[in-house]
CHARMM internal coordinates of N, CA and C (Angstrom, degrees):
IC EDIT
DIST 1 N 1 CA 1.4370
DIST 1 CA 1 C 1.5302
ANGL 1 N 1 CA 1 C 109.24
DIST 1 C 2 N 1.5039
ANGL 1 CA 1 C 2 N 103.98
DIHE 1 N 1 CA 1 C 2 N 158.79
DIST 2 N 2 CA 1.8158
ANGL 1 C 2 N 2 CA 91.89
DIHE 1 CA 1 C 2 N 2 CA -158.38
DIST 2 CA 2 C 1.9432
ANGL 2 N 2 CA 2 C 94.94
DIHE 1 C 2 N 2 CA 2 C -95.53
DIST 2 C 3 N 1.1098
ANGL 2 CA 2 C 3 N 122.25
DIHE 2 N 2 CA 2 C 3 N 165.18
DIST 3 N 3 CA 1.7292
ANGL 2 C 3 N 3 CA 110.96
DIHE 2 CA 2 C 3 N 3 CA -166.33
DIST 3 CA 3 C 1.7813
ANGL 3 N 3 CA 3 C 81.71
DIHE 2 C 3 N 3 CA 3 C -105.99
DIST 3 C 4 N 1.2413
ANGL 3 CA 3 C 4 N 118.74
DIHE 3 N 3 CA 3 C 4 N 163.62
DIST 4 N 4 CA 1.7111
ANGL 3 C 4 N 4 CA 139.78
DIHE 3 CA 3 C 4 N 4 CA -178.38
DIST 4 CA 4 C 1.2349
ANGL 4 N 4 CA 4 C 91.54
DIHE 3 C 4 N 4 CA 4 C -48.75
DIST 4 C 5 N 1.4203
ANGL 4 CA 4 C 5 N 127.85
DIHE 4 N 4 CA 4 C 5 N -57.68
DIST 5 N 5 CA 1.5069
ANGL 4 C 5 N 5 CA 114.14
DIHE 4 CA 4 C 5 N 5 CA -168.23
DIST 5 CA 5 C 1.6876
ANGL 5 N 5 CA 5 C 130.14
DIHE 4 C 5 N 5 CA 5 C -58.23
DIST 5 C 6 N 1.4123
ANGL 5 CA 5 C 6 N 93.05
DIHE 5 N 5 CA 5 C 6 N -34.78
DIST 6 N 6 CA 1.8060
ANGL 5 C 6 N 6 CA 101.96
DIHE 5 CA 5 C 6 N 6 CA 165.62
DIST 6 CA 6 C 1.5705
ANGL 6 N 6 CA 6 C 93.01
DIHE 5 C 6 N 6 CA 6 C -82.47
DIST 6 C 7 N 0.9367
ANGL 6 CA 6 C 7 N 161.84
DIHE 6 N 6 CA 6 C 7 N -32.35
DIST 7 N 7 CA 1.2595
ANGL 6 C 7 N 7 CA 154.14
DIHE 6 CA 6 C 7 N 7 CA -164.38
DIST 7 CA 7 C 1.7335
ANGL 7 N 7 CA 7 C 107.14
DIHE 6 C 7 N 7 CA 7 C -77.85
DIST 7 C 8 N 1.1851
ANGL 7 CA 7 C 8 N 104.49
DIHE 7 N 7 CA 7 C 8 N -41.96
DIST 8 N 8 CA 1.6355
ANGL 7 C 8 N 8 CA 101.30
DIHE 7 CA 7 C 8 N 8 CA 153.87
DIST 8 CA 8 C 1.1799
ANGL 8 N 8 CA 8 C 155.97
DIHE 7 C 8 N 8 CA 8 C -82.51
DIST 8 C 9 N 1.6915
ANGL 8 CA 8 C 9 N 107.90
DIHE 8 N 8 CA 8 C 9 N -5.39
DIST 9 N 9 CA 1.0970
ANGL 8 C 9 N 9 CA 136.24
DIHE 8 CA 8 C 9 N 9 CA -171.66
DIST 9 CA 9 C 1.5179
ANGL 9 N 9 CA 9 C 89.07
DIHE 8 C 9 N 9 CA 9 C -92.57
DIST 9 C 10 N 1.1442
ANGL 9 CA 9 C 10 N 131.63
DIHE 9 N 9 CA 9 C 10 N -53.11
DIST 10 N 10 CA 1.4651
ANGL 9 C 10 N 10 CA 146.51
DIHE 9 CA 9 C 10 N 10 CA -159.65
DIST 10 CA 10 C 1.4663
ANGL 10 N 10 CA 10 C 89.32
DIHE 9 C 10 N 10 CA 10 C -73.88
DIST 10 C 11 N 1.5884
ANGL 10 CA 10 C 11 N 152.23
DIHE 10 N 10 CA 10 C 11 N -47.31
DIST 11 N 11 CA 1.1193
ANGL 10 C 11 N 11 CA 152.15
DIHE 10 CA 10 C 11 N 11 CA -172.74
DIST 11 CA 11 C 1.5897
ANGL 11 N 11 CA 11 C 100.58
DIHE 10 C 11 N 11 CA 11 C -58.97
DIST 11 C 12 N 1.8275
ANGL 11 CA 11 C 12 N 98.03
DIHE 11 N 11 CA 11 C 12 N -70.43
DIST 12 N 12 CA 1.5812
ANGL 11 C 12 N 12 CA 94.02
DIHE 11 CA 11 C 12 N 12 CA 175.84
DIST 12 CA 12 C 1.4239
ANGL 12 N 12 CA 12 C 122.53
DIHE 11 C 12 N 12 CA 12 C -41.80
DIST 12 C 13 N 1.5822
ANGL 12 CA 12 C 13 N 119.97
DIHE 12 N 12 CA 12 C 13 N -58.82
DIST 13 N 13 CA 1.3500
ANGL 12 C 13 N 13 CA 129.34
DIHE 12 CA 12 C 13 N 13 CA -173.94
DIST 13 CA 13 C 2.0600
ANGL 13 N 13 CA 13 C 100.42
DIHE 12 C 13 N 13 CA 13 C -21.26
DIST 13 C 14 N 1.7620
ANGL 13 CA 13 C 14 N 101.97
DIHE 13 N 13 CA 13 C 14 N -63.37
DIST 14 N 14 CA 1.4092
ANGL 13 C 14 N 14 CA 105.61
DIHE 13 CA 13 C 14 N 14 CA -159.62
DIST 14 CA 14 C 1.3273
ANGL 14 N 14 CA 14 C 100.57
DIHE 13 C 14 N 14 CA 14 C -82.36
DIST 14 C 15 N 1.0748
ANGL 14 CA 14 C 15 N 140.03
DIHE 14 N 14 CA 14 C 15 N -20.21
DIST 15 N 15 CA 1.6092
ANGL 14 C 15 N 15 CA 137.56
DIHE 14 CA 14 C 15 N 15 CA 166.30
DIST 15 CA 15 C 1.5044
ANGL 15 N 15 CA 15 C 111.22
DIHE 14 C 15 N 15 CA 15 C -45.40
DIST 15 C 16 N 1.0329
ANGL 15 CA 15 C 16 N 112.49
DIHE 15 N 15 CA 15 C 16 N -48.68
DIST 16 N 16 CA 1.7591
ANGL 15 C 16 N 16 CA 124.88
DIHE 15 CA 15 C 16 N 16 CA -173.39
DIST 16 CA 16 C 1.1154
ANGL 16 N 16 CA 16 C 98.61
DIHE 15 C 16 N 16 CA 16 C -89.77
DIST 16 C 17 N 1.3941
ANGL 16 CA 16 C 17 N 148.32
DIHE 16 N 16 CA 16 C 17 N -26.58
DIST 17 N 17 CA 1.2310
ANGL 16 C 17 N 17 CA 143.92
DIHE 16 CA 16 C 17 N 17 CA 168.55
DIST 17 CA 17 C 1.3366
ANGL 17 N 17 CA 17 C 107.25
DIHE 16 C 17 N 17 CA 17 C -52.23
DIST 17 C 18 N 1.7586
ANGL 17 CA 17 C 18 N 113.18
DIHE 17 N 17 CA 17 C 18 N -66.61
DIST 18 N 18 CA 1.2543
ANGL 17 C 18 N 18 CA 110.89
DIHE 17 CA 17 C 18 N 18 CA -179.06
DIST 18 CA 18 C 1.2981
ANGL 18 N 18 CA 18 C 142.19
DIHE 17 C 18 N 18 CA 18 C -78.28
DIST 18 C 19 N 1.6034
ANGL 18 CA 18 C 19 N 92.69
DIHE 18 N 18 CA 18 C 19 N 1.49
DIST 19 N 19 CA 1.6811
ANGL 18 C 19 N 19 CA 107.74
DIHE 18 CA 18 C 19 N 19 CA 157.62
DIST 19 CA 19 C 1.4966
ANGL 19 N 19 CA 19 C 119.40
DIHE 18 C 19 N 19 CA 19 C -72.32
DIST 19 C 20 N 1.0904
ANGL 19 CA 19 C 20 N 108.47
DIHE 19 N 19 CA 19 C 20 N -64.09
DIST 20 N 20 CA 1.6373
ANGL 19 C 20 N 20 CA 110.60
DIHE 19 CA 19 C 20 N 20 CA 164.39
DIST 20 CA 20 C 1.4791
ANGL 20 N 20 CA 20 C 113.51
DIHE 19 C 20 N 20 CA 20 C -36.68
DIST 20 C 21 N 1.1756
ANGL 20 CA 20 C 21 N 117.78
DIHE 20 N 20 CA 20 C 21 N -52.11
DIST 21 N 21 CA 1.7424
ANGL 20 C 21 N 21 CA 99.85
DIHE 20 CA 20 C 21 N 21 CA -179.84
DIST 21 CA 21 C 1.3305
ANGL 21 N 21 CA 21 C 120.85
DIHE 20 C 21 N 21 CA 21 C -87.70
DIST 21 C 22 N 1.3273
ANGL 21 CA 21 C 22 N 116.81
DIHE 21 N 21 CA 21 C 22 N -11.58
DIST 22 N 22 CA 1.4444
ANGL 21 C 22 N 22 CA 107.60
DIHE 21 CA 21 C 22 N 22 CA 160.64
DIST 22 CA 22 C 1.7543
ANGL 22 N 22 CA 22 C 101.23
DIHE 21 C 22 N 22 CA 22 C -64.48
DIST 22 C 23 N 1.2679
ANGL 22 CA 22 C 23 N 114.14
DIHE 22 N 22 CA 22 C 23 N -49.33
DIST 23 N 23 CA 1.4243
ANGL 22 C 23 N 23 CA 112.42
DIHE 22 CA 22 C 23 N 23 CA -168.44
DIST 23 CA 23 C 1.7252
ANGL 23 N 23 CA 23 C 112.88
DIHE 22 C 23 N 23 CA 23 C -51.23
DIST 23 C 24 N 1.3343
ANGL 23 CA 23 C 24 N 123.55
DIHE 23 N 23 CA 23 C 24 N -49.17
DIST 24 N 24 CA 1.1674
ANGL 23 C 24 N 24 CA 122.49
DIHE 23 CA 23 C 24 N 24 CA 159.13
DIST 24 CA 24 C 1.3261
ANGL 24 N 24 CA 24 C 132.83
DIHE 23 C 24 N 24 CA 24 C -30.42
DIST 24 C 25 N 1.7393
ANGL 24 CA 24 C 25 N 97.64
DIHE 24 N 24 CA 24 C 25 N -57.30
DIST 25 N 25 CA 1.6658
ANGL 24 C 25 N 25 CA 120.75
DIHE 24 CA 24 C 25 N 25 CA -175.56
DIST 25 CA 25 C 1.1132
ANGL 25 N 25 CA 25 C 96.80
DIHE 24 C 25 N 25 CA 25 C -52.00
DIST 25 C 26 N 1.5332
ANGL 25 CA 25 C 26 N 136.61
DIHE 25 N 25 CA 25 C 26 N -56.70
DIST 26 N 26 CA 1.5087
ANGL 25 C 26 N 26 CA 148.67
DIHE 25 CA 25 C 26 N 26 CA -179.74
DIST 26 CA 26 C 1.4858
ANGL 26 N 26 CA 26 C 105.39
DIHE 25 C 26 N 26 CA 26 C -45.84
DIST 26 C 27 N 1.4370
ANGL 26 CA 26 C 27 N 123.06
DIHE 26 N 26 CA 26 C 27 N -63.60
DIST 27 N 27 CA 0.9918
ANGL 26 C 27 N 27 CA 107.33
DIHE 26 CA 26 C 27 N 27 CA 171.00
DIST 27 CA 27 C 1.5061
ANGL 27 N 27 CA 27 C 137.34
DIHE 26 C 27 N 27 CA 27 C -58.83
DIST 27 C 28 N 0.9692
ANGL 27 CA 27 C 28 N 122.56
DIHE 27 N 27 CA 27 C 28 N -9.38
DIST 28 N 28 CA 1.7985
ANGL 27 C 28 N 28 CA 154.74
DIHE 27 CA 27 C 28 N 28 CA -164.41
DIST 28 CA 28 C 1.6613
ANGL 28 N 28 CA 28 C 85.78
DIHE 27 C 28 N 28 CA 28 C -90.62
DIST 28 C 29 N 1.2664
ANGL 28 CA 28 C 29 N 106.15
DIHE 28 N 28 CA 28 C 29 N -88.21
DIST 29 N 29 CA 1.3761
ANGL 28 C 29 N 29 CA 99.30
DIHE 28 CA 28 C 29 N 29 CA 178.50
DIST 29 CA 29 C 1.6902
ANGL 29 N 29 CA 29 C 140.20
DIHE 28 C 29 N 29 CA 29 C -39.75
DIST 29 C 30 N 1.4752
ANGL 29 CA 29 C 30 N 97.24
DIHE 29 N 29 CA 29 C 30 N -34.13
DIST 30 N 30 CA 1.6843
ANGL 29 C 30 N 30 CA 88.65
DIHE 29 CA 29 C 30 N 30 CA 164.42
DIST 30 CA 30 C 1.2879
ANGL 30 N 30 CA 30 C 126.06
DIHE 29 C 30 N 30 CA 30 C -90.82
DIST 30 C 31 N 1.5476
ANGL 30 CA 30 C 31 N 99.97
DIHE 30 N 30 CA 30 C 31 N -17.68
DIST 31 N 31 CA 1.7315
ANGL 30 C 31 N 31 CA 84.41
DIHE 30 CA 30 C 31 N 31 CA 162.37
DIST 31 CA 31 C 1.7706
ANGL 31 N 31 CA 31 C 125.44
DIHE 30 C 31 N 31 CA 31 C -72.86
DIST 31 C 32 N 0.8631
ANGL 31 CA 31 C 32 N 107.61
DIHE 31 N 31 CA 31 C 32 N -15.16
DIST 32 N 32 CA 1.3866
ANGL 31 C 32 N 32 CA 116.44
DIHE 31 CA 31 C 32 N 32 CA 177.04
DIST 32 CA 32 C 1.2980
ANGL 32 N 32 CA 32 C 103.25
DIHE 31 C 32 N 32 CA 32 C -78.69
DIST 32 C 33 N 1.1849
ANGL 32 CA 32 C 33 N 118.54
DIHE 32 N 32 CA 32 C 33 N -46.21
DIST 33 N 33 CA 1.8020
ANGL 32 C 33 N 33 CA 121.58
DIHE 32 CA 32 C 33 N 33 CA 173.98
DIST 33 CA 33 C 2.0216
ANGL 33 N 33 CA 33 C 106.17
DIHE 32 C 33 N 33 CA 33 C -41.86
DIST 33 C 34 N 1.4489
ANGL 33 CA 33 C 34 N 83.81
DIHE 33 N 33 CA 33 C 34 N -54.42
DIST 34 N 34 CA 1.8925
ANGL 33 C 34 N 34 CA 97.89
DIHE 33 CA 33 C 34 N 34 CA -165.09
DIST 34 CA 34 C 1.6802
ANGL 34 N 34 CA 34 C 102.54
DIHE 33 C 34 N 34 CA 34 C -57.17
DIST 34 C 35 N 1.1553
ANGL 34 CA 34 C 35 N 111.51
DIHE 34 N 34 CA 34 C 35 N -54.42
DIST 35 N 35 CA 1.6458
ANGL 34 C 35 N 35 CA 123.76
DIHE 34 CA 34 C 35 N 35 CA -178.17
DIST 35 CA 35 C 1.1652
ANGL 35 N 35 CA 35 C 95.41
DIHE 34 C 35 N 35 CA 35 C -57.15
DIST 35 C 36 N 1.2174
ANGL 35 CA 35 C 36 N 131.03
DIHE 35 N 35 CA 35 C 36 N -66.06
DIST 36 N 36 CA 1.9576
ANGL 35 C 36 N 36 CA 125.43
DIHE 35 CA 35 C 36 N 36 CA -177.40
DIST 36 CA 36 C 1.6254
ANGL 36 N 36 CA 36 C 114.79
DIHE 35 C 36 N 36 CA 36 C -40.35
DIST 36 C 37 N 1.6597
ANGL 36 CA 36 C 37 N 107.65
DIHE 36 N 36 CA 36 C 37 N -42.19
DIST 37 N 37 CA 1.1249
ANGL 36 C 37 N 37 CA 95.33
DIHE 36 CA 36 C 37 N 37 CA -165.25
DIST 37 CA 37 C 1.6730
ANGL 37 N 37 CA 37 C 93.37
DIHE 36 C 37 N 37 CA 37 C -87.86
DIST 37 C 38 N 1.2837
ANGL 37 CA 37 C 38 N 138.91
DIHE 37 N 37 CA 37 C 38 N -55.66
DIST 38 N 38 CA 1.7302
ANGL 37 C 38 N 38 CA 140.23
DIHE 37 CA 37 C 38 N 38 CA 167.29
DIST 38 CA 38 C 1.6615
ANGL 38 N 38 CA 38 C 95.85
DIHE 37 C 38 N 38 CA 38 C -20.55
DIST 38 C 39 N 0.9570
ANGL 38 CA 38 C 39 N 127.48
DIHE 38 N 38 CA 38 C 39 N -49.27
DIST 39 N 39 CA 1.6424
ANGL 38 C 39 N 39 CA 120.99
DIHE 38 CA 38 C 39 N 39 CA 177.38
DIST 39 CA 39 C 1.3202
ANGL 39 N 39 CA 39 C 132.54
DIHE 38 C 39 N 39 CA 39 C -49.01
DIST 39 C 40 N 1.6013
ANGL 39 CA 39 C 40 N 104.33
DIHE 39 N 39 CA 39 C 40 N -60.14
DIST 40 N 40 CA 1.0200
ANGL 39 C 40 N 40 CA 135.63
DIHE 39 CA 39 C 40 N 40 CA 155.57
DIST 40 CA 40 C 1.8934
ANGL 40 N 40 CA 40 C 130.59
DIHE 39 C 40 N 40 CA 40 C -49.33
DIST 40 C 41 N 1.1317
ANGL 40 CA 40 C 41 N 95.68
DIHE 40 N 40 CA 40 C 41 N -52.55
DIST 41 N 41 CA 1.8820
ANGL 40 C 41 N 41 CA 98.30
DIHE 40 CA 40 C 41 N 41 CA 143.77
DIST 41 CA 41 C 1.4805
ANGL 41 N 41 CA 41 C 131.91
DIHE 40 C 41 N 41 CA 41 C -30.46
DIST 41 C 42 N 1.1595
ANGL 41 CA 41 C 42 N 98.33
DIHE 41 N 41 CA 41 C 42 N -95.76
DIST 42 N 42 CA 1.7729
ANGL 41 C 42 N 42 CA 127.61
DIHE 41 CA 41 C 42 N 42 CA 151.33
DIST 42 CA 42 C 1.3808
ANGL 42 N 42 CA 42 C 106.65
DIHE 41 C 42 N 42 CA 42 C -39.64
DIST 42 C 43 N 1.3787
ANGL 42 CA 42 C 43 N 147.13
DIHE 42 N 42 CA 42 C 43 N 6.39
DIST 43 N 43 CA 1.4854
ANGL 42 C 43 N 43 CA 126.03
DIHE 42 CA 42 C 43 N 43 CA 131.57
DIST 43 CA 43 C 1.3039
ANGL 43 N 43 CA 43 C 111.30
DIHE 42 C 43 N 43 CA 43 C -88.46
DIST 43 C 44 N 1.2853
ANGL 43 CA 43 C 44 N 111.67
DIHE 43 N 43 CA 43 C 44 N -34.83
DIST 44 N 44 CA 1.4698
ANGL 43 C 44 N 44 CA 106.97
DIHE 43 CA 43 C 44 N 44 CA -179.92
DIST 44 CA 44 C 1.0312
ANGL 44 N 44 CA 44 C 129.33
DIHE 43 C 44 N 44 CA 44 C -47.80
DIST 44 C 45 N 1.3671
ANGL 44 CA 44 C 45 N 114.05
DIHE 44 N 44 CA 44 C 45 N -58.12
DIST 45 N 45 CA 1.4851
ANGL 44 C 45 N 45 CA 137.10
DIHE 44 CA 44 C 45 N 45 CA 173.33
DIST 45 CA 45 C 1.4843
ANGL 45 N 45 CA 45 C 126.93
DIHE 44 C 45 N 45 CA 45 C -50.80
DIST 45 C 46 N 1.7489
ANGL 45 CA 45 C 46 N 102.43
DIHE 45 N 45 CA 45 C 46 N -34.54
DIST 46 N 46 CA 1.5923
ANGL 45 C 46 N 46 CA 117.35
DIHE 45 CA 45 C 46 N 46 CA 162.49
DIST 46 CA 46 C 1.4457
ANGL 46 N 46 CA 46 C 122.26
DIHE 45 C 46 N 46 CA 46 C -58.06
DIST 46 C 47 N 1.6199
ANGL 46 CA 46 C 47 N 100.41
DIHE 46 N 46 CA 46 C 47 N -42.42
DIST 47 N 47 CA 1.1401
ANGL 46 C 47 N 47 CA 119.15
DIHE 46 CA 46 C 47 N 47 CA -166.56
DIST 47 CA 47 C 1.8250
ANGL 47 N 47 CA 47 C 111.79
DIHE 46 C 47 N 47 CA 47 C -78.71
DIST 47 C 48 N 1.0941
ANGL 47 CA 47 C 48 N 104.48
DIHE 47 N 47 CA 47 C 48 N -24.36
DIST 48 N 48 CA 1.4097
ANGL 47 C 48 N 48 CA 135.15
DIHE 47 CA 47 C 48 N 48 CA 170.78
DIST 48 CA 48 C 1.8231
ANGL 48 N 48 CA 48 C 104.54
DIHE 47 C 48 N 48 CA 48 C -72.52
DIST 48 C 49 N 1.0184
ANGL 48 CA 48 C 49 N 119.08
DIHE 48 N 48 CA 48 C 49 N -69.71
DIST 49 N 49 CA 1.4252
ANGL 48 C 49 N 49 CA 121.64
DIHE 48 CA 48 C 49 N 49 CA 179.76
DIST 49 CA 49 C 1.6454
ANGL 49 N 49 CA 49 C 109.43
DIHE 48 C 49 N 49 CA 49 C -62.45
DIST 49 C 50 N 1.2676
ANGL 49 CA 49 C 50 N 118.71
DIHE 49 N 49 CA 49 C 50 N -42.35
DIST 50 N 50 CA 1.6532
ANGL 49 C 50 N 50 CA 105.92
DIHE 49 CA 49 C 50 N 50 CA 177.79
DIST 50 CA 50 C 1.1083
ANGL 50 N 50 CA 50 C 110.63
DIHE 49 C 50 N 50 CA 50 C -66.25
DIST 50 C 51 N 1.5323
ANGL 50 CA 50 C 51 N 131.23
DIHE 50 N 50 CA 50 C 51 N -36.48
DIST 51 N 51 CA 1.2755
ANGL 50 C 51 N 51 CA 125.28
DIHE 50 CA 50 C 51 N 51 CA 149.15
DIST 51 CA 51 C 1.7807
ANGL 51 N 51 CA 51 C 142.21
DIHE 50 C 51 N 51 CA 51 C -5.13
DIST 51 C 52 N 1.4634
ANGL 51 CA 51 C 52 N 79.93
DIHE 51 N 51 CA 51 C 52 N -82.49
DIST 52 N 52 CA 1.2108
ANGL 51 C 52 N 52 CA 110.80
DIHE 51 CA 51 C 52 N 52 CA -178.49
DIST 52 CA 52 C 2.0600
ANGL 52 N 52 CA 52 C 102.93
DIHE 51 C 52 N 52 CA 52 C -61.92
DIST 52 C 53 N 1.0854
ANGL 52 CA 52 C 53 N 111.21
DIHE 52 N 52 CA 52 C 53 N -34.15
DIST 53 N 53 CA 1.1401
ANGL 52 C 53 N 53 CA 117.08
DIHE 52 CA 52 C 53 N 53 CA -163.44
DIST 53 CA 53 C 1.9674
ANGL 53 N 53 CA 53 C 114.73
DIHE 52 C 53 N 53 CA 53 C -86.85
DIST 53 C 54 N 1.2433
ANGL 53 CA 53 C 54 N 95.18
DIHE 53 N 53 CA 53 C 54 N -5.68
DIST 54 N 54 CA 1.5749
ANGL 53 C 54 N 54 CA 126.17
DIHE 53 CA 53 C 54 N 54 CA -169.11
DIST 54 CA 54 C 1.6866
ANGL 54 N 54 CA 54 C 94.10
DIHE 53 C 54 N 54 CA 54 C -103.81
DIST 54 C 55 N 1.4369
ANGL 54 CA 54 C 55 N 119.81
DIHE 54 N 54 CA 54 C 55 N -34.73
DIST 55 N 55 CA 1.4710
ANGL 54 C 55 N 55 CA 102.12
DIHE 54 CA 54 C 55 N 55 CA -179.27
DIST 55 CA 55 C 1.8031
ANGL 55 N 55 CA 55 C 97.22
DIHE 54 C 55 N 55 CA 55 C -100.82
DIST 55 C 56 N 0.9963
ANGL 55 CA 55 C 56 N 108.85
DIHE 55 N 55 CA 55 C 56 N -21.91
DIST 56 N 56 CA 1.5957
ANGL 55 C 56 N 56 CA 98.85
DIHE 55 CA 55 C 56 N 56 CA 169.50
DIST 56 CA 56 C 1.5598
ANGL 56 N 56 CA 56 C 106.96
DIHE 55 C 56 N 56 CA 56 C -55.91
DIST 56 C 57 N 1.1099
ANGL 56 CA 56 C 57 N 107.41
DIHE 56 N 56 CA 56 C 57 N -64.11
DIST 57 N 57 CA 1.5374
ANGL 56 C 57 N 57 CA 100.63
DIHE 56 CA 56 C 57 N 57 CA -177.14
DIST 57 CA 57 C 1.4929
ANGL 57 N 57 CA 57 C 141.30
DIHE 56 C 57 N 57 CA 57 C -54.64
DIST 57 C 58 N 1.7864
ANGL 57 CA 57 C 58 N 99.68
DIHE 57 N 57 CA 57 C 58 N -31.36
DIST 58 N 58 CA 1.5202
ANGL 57 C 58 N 58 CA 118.20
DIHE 57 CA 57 C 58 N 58 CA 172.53
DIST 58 CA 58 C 1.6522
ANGL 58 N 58 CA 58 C 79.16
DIHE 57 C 58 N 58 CA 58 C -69.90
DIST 58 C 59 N 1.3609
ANGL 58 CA 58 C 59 N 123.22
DIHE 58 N 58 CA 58 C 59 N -76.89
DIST 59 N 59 CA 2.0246
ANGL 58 C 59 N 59 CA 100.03
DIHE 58 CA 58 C 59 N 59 CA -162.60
DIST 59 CA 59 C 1.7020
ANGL 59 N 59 CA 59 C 119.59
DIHE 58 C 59 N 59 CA 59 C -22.22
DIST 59 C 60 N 1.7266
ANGL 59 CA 59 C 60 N 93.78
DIHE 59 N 59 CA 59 C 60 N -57.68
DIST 60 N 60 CA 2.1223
ANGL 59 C 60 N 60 CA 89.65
DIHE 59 CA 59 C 60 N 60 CA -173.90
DIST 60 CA 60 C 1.2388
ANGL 60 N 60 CA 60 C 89.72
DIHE 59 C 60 N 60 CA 60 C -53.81
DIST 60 C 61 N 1.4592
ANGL 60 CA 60 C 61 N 121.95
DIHE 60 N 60 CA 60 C 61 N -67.07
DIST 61 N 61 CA 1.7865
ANGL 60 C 61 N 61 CA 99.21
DIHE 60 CA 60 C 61 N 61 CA -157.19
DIST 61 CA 61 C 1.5444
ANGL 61 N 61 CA 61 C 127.98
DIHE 60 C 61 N 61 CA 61 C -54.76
DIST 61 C 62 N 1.5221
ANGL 61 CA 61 C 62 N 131.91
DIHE 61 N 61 CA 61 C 62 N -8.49
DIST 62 N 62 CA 1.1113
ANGL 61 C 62 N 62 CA 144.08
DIHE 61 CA 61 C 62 N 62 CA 160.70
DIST 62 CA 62 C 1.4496
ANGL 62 N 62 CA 62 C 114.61
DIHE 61 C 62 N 62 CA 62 C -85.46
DIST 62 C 63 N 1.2761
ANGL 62 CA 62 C 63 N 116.96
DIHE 62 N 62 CA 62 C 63 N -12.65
DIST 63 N 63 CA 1.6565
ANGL 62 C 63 N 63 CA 129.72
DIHE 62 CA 62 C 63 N 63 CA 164.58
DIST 63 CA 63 C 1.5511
ANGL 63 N 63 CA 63 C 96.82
DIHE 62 C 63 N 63 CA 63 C -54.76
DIST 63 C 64 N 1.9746
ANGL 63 CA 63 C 64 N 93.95
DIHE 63 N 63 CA 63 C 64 N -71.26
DIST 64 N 64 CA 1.6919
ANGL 63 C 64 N 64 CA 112.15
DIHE 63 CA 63 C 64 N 64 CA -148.54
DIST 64 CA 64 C 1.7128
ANGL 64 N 64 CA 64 C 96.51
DIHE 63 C 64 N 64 CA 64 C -69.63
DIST 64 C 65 N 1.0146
ANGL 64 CA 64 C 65 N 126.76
DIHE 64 N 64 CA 64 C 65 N -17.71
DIST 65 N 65 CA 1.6067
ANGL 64 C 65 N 65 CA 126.02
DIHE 64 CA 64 C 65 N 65 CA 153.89
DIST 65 CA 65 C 1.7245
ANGL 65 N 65 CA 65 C 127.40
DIHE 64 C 65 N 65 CA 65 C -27.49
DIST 65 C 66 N 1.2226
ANGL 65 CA 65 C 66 N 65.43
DIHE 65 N 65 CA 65 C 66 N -55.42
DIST 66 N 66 CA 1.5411
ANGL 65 C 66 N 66 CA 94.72
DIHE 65 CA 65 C 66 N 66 CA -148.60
DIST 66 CA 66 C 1.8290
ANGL 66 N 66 CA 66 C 107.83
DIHE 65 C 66 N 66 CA 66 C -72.73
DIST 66 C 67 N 1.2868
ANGL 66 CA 66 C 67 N 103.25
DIHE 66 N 66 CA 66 C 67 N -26.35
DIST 67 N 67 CA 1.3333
ANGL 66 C 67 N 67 CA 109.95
DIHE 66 CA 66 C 67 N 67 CA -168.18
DIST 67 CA 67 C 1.6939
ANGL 67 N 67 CA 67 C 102.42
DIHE 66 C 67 N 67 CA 67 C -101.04
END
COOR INIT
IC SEED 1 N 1 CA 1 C
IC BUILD
């Protein structure tokens, strides 16, 4: 039978275990947060510039029309 003192040592042991991996997990999770949102940016912005770059071009070609 295990005596209180291994019985507490063994409590602590997994207490700190599962602090550390929550602590990890936490960190795990916001990097995944940060990359989702950096992703999510950077389509926008693409999506924003091809845009933008689609009415620039319809303008020259309604320029070179025109003249």
């Amino acid at each position: 039978m295990l005596e209180k003192g291994q019985v507490q040592s063994s409590v602590t042991s997994l207490i700190l275990f599962i602090n550390s991996f929550l602590s990890y997990l936490l960190v795990f999770v916001v990097s995944i947060a940060v990359a989702g949102v950096a992703m999510f940016a950077g389509y926008k912005l693409r999506v924003r510039k091809d845009a933008r770059d689609a009415l620039l071009k319809e303008q020259e070609q309604e320029a070179a029309d025109g003249q």
